[in-house]
PDB file with one MODEL, atoms N, CA, C and O in Angstrom:
MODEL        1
ATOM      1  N   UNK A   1     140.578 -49.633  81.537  1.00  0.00           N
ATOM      2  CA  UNK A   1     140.174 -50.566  82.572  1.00  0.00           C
ATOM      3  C   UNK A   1     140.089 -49.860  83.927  1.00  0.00           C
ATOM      4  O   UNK A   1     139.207 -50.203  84.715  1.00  0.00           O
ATOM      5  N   UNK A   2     140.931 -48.921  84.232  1.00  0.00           N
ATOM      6  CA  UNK A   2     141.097 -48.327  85.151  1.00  0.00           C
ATOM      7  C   UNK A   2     139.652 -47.565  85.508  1.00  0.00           C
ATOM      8  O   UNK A   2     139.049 -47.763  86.563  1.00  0.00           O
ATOM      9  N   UNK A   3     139.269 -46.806  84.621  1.00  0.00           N
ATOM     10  CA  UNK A   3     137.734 -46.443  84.633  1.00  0.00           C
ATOM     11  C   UNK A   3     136.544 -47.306  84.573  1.00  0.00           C
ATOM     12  O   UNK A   3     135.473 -46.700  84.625  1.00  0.00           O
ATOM     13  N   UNK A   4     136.514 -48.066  84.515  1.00  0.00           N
ATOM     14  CA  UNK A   4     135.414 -49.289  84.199  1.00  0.00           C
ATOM     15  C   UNK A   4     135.758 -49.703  86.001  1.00  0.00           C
ATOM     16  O   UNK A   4     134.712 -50.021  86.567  1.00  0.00           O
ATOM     17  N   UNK A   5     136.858 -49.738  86.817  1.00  0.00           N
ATOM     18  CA  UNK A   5     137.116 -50.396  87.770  1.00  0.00           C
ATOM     19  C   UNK A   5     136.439 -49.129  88.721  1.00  0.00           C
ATOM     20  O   UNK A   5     135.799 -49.529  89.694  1.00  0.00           O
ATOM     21  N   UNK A   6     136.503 -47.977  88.573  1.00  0.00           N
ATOM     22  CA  UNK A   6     136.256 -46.699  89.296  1.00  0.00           C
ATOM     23  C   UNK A   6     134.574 -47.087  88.952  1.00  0.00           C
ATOM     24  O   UNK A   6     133.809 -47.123  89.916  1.00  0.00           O
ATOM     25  N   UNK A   7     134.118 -47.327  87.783  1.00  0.00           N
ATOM     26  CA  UNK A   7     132.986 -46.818  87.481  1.00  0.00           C
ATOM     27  C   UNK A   7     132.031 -48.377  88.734  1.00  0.00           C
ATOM     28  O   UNK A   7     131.022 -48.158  89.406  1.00  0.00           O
ATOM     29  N   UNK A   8     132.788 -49.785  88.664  1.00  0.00           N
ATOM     30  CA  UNK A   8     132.624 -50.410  89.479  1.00  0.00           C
ATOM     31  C   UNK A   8     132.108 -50.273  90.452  1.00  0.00           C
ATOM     32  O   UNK A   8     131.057 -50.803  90.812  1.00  0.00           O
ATOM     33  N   UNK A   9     132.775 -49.538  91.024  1.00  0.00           N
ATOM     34  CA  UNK A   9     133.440 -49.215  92.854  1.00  0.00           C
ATOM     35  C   UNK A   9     131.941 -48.180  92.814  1.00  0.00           C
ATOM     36  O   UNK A   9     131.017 -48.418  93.592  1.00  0.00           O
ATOM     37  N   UNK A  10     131.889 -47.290  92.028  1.00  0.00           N
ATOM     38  CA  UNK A  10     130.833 -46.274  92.588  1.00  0.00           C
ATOM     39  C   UNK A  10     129.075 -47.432  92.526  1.00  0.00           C
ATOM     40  O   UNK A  10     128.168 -47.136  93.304  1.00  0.00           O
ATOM     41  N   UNK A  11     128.924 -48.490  91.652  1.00  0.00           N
ATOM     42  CA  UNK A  11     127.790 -48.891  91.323  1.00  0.00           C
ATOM     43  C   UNK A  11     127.942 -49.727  92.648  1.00  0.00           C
ATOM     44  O   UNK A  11     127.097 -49.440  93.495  1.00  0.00           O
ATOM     45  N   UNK A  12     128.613 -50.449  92.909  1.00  0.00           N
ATOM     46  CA  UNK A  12     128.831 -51.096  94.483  1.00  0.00           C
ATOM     47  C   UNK A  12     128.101 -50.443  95.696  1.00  0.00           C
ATOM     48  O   UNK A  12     127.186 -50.895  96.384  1.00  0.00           O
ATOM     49  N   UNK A  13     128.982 -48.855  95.789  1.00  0.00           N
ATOM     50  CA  UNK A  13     129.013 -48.008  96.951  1.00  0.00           C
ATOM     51  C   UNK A  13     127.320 -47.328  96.817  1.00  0.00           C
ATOM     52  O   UNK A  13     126.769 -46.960  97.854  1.00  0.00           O
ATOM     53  N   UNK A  14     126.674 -47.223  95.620  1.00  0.00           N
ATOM     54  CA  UNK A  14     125.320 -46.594  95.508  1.00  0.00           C
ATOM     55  C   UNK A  14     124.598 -47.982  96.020  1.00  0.00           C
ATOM     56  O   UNK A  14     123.790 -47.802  96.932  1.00  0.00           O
ATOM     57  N   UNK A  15     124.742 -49.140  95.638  1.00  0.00           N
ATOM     58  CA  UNK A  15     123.845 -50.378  96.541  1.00  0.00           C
ATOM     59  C   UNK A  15     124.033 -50.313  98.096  1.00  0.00           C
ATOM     60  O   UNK A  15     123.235 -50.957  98.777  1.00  0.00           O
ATOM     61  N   UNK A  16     125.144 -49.499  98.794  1.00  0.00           N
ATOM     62  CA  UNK A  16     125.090 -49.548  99.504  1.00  0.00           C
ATOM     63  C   UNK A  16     126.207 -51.075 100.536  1.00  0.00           C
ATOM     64  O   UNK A  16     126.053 -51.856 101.475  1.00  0.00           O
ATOM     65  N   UNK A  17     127.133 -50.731  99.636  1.00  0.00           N
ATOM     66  CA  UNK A  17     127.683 -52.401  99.291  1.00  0.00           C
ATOM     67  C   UNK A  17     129.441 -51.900  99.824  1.00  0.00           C
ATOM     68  O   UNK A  17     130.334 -52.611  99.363  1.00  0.00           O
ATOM     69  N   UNK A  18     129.818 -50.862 100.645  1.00  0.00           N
ATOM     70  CA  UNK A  18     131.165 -50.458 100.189  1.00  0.00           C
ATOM     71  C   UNK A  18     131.984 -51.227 101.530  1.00  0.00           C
ATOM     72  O   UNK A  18     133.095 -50.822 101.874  1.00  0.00           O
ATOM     73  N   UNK A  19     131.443 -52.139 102.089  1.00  0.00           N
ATOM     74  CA  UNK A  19     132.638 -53.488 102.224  1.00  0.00           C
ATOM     75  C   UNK A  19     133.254 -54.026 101.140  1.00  0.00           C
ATOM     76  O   UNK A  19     134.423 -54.387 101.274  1.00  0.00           O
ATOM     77  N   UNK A  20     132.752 -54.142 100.180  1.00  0.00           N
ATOM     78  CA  UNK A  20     133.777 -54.579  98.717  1.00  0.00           C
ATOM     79  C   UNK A  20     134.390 -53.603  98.240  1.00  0.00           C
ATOM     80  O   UNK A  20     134.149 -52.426  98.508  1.00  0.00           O
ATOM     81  N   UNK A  21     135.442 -54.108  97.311  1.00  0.00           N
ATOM     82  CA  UNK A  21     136.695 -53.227  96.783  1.00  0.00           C
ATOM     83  C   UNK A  21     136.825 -54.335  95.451  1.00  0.00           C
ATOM     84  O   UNK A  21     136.419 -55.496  95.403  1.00  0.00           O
ATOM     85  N   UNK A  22     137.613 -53.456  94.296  1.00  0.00           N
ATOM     86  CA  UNK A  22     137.618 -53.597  93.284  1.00  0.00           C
ATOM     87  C   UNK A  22     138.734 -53.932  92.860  1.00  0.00           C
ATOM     88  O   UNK A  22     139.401 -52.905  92.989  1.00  0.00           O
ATOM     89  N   UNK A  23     139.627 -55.004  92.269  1.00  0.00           N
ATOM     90  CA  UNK A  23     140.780 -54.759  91.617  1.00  0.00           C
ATOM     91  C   UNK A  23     140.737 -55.480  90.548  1.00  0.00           C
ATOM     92  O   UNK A  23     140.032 -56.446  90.256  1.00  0.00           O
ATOM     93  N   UNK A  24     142.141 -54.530  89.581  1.00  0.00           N
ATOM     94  CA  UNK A  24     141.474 -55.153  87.771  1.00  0.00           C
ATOM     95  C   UNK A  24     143.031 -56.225  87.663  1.00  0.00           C
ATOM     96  O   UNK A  24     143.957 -56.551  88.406  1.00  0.00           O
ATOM     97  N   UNK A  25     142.770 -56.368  86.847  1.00  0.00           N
ATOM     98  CA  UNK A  25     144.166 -57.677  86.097  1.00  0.00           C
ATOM     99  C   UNK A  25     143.480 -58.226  84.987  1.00  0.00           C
ATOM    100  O   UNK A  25     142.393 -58.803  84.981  1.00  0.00           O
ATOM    101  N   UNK A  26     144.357 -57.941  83.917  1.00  0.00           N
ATOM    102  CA  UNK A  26     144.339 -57.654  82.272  1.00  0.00           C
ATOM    103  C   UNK A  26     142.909 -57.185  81.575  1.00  0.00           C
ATOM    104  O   UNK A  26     143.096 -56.109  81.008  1.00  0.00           O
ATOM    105  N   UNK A  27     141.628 -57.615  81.442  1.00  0.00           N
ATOM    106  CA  UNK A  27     140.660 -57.753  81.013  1.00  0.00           C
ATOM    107  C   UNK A  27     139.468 -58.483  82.137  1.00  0.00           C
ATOM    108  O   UNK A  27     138.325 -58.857  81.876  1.00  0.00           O
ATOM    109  N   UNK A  28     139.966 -58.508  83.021  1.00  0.00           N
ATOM    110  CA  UNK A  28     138.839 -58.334  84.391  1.00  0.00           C
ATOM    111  C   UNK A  28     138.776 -58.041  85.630  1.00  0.00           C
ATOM    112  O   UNK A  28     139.713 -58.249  86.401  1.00  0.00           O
ATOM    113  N   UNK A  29     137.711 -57.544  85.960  1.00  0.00           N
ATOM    114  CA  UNK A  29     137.400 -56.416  87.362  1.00  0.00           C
ATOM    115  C   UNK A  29     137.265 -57.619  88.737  1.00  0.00           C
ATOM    116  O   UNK A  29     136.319 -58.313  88.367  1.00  0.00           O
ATOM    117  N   UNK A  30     137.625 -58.042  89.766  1.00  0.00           N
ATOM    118  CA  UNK A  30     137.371 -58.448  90.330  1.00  0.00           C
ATOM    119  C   UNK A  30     136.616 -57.762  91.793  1.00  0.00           C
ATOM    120  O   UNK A  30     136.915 -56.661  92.255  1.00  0.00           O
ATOM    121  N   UNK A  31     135.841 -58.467  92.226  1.00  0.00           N
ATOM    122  CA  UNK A  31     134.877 -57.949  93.190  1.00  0.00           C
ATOM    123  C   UNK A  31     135.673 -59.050  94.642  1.00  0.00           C
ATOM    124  O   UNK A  31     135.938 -60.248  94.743  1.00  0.00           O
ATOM    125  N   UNK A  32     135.834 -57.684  95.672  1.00  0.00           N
ATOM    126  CA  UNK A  32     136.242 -58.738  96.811  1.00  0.00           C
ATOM    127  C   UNK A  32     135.786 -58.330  97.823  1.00  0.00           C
ATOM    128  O   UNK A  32     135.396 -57.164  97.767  1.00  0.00           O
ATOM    129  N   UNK A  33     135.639 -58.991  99.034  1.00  0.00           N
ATOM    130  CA  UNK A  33     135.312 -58.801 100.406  1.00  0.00           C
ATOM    131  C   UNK A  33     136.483 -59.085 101.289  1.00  0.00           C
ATOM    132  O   UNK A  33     137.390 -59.904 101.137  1.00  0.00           O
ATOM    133  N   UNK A  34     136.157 -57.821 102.693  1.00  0.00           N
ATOM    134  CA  UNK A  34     136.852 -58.785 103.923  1.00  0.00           C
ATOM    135  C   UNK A  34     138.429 -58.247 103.944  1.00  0.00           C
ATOM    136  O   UNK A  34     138.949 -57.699 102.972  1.00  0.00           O
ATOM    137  N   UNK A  35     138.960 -58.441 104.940  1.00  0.00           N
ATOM    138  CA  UNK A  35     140.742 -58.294 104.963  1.00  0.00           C
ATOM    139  C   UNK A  35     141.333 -58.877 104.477  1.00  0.00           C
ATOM    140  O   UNK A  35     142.465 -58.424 104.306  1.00  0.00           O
ATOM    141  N   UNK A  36     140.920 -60.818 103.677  1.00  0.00           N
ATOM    142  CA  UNK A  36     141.508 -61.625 102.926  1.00  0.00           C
ATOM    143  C   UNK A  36     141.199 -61.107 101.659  1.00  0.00           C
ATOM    144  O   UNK A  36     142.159 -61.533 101.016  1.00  0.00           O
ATOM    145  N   UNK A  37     140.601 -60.561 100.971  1.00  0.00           N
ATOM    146  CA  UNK A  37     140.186 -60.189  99.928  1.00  0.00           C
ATOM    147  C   UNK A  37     139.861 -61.234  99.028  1.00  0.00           C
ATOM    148  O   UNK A  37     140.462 -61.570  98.008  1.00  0.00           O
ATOM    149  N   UNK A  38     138.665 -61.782  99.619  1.00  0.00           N
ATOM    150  CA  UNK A  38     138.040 -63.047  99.426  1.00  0.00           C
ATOM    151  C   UNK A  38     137.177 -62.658  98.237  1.00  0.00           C
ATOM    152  O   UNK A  38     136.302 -61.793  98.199  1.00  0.00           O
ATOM    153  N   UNK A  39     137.652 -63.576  97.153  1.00  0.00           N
ATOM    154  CA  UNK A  39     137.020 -63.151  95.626  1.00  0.00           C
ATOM    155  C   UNK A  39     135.162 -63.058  95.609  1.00  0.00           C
ATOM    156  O   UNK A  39     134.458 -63.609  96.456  1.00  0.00           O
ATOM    157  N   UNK A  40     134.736 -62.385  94.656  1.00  0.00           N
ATOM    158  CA  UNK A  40     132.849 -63.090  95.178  1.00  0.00           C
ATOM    159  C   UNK A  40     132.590 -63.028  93.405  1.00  0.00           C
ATOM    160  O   UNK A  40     132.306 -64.093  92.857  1.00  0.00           O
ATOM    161  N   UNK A  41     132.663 -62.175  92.833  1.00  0.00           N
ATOM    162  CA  UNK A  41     132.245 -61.945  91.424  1.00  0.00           C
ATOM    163  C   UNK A  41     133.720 -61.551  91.040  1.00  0.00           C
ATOM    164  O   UNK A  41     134.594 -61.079  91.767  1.00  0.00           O
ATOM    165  N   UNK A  42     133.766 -61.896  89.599  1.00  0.00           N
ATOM    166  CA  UNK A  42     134.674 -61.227  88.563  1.00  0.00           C
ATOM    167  C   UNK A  42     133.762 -61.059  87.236  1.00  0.00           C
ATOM    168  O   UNK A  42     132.974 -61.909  86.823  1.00  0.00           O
ATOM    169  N   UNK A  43     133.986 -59.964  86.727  1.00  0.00           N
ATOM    170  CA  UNK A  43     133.211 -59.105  85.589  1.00  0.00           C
ATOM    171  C   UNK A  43     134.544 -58.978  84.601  1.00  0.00           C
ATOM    172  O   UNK A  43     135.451 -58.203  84.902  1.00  0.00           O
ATOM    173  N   UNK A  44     134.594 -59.785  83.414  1.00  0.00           N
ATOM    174  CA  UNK A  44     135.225 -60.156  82.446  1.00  0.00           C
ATOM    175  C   UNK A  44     135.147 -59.116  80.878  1.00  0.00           C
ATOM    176  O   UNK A  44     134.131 -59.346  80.221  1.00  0.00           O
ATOM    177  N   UNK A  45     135.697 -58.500  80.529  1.00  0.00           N
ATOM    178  CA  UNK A  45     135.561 -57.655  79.487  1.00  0.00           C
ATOM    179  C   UNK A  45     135.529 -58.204  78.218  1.00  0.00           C
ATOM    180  O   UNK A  45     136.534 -58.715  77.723  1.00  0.00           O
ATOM    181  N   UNK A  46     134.034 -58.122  77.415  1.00  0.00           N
ATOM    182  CA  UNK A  46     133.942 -59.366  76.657  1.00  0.00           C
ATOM    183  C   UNK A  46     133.815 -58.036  74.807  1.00  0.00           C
ATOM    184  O   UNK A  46     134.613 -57.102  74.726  1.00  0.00           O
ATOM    185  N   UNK A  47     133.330 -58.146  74.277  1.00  0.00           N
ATOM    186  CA  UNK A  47     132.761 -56.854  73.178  1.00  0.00           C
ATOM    187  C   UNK A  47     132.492 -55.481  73.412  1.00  0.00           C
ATOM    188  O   UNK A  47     131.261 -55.469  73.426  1.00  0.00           O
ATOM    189  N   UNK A  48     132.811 -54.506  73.573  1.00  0.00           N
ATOM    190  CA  UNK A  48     132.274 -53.193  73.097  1.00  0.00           C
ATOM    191  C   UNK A  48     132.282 -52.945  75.049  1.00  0.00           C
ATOM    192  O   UNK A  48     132.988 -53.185  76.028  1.00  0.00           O
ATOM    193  N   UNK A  49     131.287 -52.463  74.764  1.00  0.00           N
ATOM    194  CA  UNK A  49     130.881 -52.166  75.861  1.00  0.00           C
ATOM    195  C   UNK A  49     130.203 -53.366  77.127  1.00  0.00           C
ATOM    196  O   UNK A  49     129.424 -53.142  78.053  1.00  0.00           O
ATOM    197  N   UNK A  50     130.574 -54.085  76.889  1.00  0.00           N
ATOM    198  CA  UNK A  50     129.562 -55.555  76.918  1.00  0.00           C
ATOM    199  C   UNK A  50     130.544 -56.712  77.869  1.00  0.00           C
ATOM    200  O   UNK A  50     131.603 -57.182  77.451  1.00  0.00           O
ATOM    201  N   UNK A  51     129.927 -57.036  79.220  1.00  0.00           N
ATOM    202  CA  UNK A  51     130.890 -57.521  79.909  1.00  0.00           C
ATOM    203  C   UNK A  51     130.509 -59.218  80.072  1.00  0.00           C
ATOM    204  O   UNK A  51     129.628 -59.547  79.278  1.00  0.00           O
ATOM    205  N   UNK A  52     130.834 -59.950  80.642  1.00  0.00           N
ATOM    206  CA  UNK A  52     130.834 -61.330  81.199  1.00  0.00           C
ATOM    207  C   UNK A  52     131.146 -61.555  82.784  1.00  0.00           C
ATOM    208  O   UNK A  52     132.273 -61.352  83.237  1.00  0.00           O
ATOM    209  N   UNK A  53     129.839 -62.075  83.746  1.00  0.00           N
ATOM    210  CA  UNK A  53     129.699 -62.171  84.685  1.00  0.00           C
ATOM    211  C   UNK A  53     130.242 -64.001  85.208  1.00  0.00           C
ATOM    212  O   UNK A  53     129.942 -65.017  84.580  1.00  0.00           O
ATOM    213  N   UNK A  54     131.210 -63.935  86.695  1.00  0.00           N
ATOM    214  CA  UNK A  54     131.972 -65.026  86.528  1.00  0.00           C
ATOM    215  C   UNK A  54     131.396 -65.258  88.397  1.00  0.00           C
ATOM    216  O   UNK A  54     130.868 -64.252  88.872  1.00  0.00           O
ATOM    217  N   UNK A  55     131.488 -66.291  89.186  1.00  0.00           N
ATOM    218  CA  UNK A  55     131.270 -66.525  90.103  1.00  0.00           C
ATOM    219  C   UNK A  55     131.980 -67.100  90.846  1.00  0.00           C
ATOM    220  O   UNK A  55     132.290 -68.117  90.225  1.00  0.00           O
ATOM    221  N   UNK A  56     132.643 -67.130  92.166  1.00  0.00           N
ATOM    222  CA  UNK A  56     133.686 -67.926  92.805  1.00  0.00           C
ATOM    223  C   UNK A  56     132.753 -69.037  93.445  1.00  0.00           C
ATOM    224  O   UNK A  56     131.612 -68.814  93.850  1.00  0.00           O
ATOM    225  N   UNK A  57     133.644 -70.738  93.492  1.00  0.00           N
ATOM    226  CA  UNK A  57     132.908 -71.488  94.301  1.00  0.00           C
ATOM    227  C   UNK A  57     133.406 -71.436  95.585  1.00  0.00           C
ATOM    228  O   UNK A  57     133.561 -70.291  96.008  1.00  0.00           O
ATOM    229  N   UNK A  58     133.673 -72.246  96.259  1.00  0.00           N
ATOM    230  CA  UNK A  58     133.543 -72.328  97.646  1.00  0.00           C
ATOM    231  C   UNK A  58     135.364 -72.395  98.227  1.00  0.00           C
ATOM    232  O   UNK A  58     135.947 -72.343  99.310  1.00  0.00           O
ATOM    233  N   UNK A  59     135.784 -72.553  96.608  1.00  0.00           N
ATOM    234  CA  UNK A  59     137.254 -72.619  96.743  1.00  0.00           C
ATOM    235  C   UNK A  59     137.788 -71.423  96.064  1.00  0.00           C
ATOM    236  O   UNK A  59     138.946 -71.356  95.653  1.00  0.00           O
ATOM    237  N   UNK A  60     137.113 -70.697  95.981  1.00  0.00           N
ATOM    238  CA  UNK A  60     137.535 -69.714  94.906  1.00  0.00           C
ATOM    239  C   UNK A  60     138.513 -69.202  93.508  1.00  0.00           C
ATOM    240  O   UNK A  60     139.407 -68.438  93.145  1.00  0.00           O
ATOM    241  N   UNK A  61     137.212 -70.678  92.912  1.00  0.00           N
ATOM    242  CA  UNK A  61     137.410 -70.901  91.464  1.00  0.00           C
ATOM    243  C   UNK A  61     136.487 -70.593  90.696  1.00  0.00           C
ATOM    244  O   UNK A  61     135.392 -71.077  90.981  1.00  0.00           O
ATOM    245  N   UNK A  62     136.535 -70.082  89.995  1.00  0.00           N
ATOM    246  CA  UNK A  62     135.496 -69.436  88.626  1.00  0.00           C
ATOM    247  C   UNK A  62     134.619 -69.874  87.946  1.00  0.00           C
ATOM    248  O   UNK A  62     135.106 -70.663  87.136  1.00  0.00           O
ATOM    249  N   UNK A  63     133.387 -69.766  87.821  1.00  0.00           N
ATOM    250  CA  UNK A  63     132.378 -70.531  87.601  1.00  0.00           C
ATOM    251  C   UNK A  63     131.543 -69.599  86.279  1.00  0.00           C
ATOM    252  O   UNK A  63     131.128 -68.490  86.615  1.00  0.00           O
ATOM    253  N   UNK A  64     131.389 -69.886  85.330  1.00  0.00           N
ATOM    254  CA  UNK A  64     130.575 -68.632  84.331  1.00  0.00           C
ATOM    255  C   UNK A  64     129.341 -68.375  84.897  1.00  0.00           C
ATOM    256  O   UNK A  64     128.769 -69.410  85.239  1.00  0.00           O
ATOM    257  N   UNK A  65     128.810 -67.486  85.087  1.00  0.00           N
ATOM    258  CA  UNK A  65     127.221 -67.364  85.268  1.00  0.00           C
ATOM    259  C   UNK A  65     126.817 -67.001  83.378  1.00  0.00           C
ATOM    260  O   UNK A  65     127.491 -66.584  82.436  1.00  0.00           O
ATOM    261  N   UNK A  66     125.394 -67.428  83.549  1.00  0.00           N
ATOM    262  CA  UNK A  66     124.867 -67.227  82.280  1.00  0.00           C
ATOM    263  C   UNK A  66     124.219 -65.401  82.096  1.00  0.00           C
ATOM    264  O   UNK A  66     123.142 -65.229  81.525  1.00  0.00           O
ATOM    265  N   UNK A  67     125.010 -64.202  82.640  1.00  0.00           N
ATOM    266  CA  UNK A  67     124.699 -63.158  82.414  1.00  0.00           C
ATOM    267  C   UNK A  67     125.333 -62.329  81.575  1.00  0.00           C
ATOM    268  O   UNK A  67     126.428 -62.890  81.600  1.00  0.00           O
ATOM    269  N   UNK A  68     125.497 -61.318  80.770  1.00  0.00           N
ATOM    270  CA  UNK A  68     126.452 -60.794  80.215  1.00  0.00           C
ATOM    271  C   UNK A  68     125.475 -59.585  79.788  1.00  0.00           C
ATOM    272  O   UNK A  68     124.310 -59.707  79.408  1.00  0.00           O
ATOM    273  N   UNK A  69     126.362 -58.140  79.967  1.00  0.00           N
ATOM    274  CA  UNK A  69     125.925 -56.923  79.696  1.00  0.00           C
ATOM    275  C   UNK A  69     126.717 -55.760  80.168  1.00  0.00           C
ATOM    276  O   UNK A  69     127.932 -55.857  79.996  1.00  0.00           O
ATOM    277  N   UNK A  70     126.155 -54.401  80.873  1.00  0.00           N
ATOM    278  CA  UNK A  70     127.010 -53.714  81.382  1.00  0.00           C
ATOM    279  C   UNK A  70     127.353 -53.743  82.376  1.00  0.00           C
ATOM    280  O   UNK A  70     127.109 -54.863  82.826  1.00  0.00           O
ATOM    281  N   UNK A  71     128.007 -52.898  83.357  1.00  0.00           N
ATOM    282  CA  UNK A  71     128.690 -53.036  84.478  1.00  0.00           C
ATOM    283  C   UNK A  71     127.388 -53.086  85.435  1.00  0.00           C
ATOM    284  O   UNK A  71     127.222 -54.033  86.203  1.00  0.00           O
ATOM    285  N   UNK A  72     126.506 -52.048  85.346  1.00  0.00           N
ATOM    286  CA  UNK A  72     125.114 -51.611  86.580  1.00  0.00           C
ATOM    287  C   UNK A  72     124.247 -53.100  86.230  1.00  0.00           C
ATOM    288  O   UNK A  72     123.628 -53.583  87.178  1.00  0.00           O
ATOM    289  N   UNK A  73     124.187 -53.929  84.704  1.00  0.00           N
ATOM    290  CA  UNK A  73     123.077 -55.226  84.722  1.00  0.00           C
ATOM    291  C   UNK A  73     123.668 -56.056  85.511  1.00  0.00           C
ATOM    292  O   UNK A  73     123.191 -56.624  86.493  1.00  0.00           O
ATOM    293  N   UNK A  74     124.897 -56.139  85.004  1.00  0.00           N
ATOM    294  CA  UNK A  74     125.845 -57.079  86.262  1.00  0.00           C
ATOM    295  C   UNK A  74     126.015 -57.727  87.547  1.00  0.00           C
ATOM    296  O   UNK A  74     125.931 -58.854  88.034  1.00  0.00           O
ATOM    297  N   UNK A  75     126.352 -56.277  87.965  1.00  0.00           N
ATOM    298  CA  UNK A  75     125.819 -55.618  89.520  1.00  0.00           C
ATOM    299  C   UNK A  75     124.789 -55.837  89.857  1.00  0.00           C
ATOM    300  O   UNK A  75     124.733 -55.688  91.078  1.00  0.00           O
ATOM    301  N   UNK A  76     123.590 -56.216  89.320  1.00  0.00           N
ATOM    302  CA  UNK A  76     122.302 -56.114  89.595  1.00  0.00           C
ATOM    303  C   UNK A  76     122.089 -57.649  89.505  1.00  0.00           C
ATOM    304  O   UNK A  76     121.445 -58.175  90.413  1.00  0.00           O
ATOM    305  N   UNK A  77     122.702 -58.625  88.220  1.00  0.00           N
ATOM    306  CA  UNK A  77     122.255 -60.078  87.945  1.00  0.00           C
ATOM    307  C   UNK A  77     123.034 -60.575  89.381  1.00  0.00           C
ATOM    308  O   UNK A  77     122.241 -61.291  89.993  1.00  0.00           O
ATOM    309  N   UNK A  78     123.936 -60.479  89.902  1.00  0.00           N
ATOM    310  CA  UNK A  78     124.673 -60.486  91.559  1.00  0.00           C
ATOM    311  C   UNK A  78     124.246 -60.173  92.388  1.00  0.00           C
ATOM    312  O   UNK A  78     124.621 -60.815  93.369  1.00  0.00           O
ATOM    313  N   UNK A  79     123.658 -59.534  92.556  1.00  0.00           N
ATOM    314  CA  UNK A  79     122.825 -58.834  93.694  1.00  0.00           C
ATOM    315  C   UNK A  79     121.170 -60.309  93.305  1.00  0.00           C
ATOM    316  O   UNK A  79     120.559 -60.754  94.277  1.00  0.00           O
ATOM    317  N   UNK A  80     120.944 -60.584  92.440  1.00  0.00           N
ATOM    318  CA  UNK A  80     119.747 -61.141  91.977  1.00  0.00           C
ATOM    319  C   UNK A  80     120.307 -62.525  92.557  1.00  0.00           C
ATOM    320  O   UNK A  80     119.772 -63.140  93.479  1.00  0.00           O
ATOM    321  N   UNK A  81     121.108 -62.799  92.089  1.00  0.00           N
ATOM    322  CA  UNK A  81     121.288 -64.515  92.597  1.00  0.00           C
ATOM    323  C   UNK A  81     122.265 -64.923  94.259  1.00  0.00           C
ATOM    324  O   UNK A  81     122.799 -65.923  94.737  1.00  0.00           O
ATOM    325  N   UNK A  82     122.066 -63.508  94.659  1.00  0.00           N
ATOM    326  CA  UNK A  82     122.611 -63.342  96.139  1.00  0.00           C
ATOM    327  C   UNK A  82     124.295 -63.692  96.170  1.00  0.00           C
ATOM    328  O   UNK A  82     124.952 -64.323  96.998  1.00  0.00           O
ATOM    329  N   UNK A  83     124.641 -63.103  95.082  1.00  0.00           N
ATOM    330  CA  UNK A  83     126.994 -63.131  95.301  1.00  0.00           C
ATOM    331  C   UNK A  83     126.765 -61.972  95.825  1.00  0.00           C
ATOM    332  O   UNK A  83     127.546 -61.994  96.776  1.00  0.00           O
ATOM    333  N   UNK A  84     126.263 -61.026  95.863  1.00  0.00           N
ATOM    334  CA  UNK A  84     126.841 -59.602  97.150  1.00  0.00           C
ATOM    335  C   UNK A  84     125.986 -59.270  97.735  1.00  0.00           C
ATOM    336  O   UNK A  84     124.886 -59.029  97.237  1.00  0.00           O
ATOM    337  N   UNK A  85     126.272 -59.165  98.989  1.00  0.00           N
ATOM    338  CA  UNK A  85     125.464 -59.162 100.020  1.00  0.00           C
ATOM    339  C   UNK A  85     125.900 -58.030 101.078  1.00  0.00           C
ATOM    340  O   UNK A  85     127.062 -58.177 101.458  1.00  0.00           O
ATOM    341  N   UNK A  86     125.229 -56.952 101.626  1.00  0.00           N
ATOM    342  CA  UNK A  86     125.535 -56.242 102.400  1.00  0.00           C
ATOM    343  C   UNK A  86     126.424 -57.158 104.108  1.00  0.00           C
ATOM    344  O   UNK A  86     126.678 -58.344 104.316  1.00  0.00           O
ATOM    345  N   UNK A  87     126.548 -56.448 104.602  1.00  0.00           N
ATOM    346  CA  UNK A  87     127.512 -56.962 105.603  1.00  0.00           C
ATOM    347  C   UNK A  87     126.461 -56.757 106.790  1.00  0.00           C
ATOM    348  O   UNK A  87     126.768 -57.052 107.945  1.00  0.00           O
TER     349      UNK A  87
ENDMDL
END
C-alpha cells in the first residue's frame, strides 16, 4: 500500500496538482487538500491491480463514483468530473 500511495503522490504531482497529499488506512489511498486535510477522492483497493474510485460530499462522506481501474484512470476519471482541481 505504501507504494501504490507513493505511486499516487507522483501521478498527482505530474498533473501538476502537488497541493494534495496522500494518506493510506487499511485498503484505501485517500486524496486531501489544504492545512485541514480536507478529504476530495478516496481510491479503494478492489482486485488485482484494479482500484475503486469514492467521492466526498459536502460533509465529507463517501459517495461511490461509477469508475474503477488503475491508479493514472482514476486520477484522470477525477480530474474528468472536476474532484481535483489545481489551486
Amino acid at each position: 500500500m505504501a507504494r501504490a500511495a507513493r505511486d499516487l503522490t507522483t501521478l498527482l504531482a505530474d498533473q501538476g496538482l502537488t497541493h494534495l497529499s496522500v494518506t493510506k488506512r487499511g485498503n484505501a489511498l485517500t486524496v486531501v487538500s489544504g492545512p485541514d486535510a480536507h478529504p476530495e477522492i478516496r481510491i479503494t483497493a478492489s482486485d488485482g491491480d484494479s482500484w475503486r474510485l469514492e467521492v466526498a460530499d459536502h460533509r465529507g462522506r463517501w459517495e461511490a463514483a461509477p469508475f474503477e481501474g488503475d491508479l493514472a484512470e482514476l486520477v484522470e476519471a477525477a480530474l474528468s468530473i472536476g474532484r481535483l482541481e489545481d489551486t
